[in-house]
N, C-alpha and C positions, 0 to 999 in steps of 0.2 A: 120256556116254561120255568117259573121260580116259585119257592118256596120260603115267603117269611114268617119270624114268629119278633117281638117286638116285648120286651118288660122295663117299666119305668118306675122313675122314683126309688127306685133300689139305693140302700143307704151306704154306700162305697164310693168312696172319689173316685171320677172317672181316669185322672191316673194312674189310679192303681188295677181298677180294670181293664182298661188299655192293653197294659201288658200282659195282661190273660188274653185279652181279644189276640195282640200282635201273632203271638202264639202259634194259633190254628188258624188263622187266614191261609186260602189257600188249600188245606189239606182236605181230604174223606174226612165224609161225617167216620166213619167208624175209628178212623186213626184220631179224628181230633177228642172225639169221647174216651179215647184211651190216653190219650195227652193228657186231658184234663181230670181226667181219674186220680193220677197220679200228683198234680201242680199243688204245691202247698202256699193257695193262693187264697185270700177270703175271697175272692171272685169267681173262682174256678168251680164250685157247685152251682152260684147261679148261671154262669155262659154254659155249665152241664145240661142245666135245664131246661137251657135258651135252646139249645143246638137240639135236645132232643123230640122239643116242642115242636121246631119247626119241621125236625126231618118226618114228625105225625101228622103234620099236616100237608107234607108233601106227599106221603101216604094216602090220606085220607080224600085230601077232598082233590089233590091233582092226578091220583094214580102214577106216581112218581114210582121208579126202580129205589131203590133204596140203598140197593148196592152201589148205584154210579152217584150217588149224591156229592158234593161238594160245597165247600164252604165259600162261595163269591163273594159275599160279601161280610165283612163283621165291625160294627165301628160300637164305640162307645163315648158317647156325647153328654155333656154336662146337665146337668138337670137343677131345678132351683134349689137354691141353699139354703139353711135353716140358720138361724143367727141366734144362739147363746151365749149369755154375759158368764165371765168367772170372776168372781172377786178378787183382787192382788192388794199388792201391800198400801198401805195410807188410804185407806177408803179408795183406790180407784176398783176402775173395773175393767176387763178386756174381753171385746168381742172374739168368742168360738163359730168357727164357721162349718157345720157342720153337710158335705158336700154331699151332691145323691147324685147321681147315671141314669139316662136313658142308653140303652143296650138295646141293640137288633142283630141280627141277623138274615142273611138272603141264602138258600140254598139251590143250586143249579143242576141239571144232570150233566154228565160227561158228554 
């Protein structure tokens, strides 16, 4: 039995959420919510959200222990990118790539 929760288009390179995901793969929902409490990461409140989405709904609709929950799976995968011009010196211009994430989560009991 497993539990996912799933948020996309989130405006954060997946880079840099990555290393919030690397994080708490592996750990208790409860440790990893404590992990990320603390992570001074722009990603670290939405995978807060992600994680805590999913362990309600592992609640909710599977009757999941909530105690034995864990984090099986967490990836974070690129999402499409937004392309904005800057102006630079002698009339040119340089494309801004501004990057977004697809983020999930799978939660398992012990």
């Amino acid at each position: 039995m497993e539990a996912r929760a799933i948020v996309r288009f989130v405006r954060i390179a997946p880079r840099k959420a990555g290393q919030v995901v690397d994080i708490v793969r592996g750990k208790s929902v409860d440790e990893a919510l404590a992990i990320l409490k603390l992570t001074p990461k722009a990603a670290a409140p939405i995978v807060y959200k992600l994680i805590q989405s999913a362990a309600a709904n592992a609640e909710n609709n599977h009757n999941m222990d909530r105690e034995s929950l864990f984090v099986s799976e967490i990836y974070a995968n690129e999402g499409p990118t937004m392309k904005r011009f800057m102006p630079r010196a002698m009339g040119r211009a340089t494309t801004i790539r501004k990057r977004t994430s697809h983020i999930g989560v799978v939660l398992k009991e012990k």
